[in-house]
Every structure is written in C-alpha cells, then in structure tokens.
N, C-alpha and C positions, 0 to 999 in steps of 0.2 A: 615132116619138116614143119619147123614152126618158129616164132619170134618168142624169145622166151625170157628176153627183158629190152625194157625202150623208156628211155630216158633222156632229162633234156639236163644235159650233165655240164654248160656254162651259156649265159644268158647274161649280156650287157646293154645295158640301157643307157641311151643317149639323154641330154639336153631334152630335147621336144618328147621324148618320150616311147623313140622308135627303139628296137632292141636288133643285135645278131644274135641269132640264135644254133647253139652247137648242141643235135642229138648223135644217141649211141645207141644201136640196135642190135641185140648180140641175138644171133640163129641158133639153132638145136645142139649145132658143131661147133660152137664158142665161138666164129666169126664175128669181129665188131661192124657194122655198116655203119658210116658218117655222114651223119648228113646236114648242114648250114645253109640257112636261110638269112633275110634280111624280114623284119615283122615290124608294122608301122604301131602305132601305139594302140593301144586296145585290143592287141591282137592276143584269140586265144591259142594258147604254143600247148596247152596241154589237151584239146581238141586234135590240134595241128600234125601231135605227137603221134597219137593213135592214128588216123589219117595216114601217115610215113609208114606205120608199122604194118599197117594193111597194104599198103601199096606193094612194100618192101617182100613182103610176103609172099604175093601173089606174083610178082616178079622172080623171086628162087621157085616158086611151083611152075612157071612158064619155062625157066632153063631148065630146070629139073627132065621136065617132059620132052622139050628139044635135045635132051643127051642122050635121054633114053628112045629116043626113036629115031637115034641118029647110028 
C-alpha cells in the first residue's frame, strides 16, 4: 500500500493573505483522499502536503491491519 500521488490541486488566497487549501491524495488502487484546510498567511501547504500524505498513509496501514485480523 502506498500514496502514489499528493497534490495541492486548488489554493485561494484571501485579502490578508490567509489561503483554503484543497489536497488530492490518490492510493495504490486509484482512490482519491480530500482533504481541505484553512492556512493563515505564510503558511507552508507544500510541507503541509507531505505531512497529509504520511498521515493518510499510515491511517490505510492501520485499517488495513484491523481488516485483516478481523
């Protein structure tokens, strides 16, 4: 299993300089994962990105393991 693309595939920036931020995390099996945040200004989303995709990650390895020992 693995994350095998993560992208931050739309990104709008307010006035002051805060952004929404919209990622796309696609798995082994072409599943897309969404995920939307709110980023205040200076904030790094391509840090942020990788961060999601390790989480994201380890979160299908954790079901993964609850299915199979289920």
């Amino acid at each position: 299993m693995s994350i095998v693309s993560s992208a931050v595939v739309l990104k709008t920036t307010e006035a002051n300089g805060s952004s929404i931020v919209f990622e796309q995390h696609t798995d082994h099996l072409g599943k897309v994962h969404d995920v939307r945040y709110f980023a205040p200004a200076g904030f790094d989303t391509a840090a942020k990105l990788a961060v999601h995709a390790s989480e994201l990650l380890q979160q299908l390895a954790n079901t993964e393991a609850t299915e199979v020992l289920s």
